[in-house]
N, C-alpha and C positions, 0 to 999 in steps of 0.2 A: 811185838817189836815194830809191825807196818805203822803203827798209831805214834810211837817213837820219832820213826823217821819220816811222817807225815811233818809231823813237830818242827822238826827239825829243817825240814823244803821250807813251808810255809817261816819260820822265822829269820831263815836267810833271805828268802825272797822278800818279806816284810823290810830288814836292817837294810837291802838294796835300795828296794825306792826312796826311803828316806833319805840313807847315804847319799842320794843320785837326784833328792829332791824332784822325782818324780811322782804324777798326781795321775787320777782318773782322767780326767776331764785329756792331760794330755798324749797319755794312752791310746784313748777315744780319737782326738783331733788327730795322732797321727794313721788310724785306719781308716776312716773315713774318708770316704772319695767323692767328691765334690757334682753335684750340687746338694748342701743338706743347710738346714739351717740353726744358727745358734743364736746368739742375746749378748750384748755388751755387759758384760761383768761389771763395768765401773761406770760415774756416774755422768764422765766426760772423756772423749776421747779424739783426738784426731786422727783422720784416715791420710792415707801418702798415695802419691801419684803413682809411685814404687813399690816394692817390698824393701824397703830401706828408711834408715831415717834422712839420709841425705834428699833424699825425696821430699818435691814439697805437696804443702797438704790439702787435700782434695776435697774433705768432708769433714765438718765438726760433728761430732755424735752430743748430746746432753744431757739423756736419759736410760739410768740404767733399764737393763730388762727390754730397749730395743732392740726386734729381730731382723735381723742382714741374714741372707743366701752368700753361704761359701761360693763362690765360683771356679775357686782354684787356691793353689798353694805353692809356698815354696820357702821352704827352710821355716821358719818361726813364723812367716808372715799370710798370713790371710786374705785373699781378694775377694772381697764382699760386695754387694748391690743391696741397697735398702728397697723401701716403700715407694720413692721418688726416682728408683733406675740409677742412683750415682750410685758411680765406682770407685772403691779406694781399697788399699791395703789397709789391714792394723796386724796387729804383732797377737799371734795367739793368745795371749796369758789375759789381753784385753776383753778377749770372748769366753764363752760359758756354753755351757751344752743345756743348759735348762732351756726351755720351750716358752715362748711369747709370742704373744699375735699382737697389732696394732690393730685397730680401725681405718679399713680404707675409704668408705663412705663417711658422706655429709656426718647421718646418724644410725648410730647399731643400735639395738632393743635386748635389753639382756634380760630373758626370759627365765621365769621359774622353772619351769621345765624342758625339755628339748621337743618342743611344738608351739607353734604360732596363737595355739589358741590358750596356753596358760597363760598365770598373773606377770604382766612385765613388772621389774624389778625397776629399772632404771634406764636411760636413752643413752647412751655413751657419745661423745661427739666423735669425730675425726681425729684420728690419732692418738687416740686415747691408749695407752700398752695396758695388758692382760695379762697374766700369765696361767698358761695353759695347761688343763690337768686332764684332759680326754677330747679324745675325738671319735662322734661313732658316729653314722649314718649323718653324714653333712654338718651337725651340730659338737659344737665345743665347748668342753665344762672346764669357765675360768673362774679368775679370781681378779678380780680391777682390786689395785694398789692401792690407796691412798695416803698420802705422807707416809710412806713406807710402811702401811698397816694394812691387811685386807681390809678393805668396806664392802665389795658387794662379792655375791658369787652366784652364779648360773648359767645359762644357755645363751651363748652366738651363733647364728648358721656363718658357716666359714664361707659364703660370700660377701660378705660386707667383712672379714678381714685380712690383712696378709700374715702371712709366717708358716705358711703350711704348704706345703710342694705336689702338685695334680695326684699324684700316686699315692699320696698318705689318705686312706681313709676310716683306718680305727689307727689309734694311737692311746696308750695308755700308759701316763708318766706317774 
């Protein structure tokens, strides 16, 4: 009978989120207590001076999978800081909980393995976005995008990028 009315929680709760067009991601965004960092969802986005649309706007975004530091919240809306220190609002649903690092140096060295003395893969320039699948001992195992395809994958030390917070250092997405 427990197995029953397991059944039966679990599919009310299931018909609710949907009913109520509730998702993971904003579950997540509203427990989360700021500073943490997330990825623009979409592939264009304007940031507001505000949390409001009457707000004007602060920051153009251009590329999905760039990572902004929450800094604060309030109602649907988001205050973010990029790679460059500007600040703006966007509207949750704009953002994403997946993990992405930009290149903040000149050039990054994307190493076969997570050591300086394996095969480099590829030189990545400045600002180049990744998206990131581990972080262990200073080094992060991504994937550089290309026309929305992986092309390479390997080793960055998270000095040469942004989108990871001093405290984070194993991570495993």
């Amino acid at each position: 009978m427990s197995i029953l009315n397991n059944i039966f929680k679990f599919t009310i709760i299931f018909f609710y989120l949907m009913i109520n067009n509730i998702n993971a991601q904003q579950i997540k965004s509203e427990i989360c207590i700021p500073p943490y960092f997330v990825s623009l969802r979409v592939s264009t986005a304007n940031s507001h001076k505000g949390p409001g649309m009457q707000y004007k706007n602060a920051n153009k975004y251009i590329q999905k999978g760039t990572p902004l530091l929450v800094i604060a919240k309030y109602d649907k809306w988001r205050q973010v800081t990029d790679i460059n220190n500007d600040i703006g609002w966007l509207l949750q649903s704009q953002l994403s909980s997946k993990r992405y690092l930009i290149v903040k140096t000149e050039e990054c060295i994307l190493f076969a393995e997570p050591n300086v003395n394996s095969k480099q893969i590829a030189i990545l320039k400045h600002q180049v976005v990744m998206k990131l699948k581990n972080l262990h001992n200073n080094w992060c195992k991504v994937i550089v995008i290309v026309d929305k395809k992986p092309k390479y994958k390997g080793y960055v030390h998270r000095k040469n990028v942004y989108g990871l917070l001093d405290n984070e250092t194993n991570l495993k997405l």
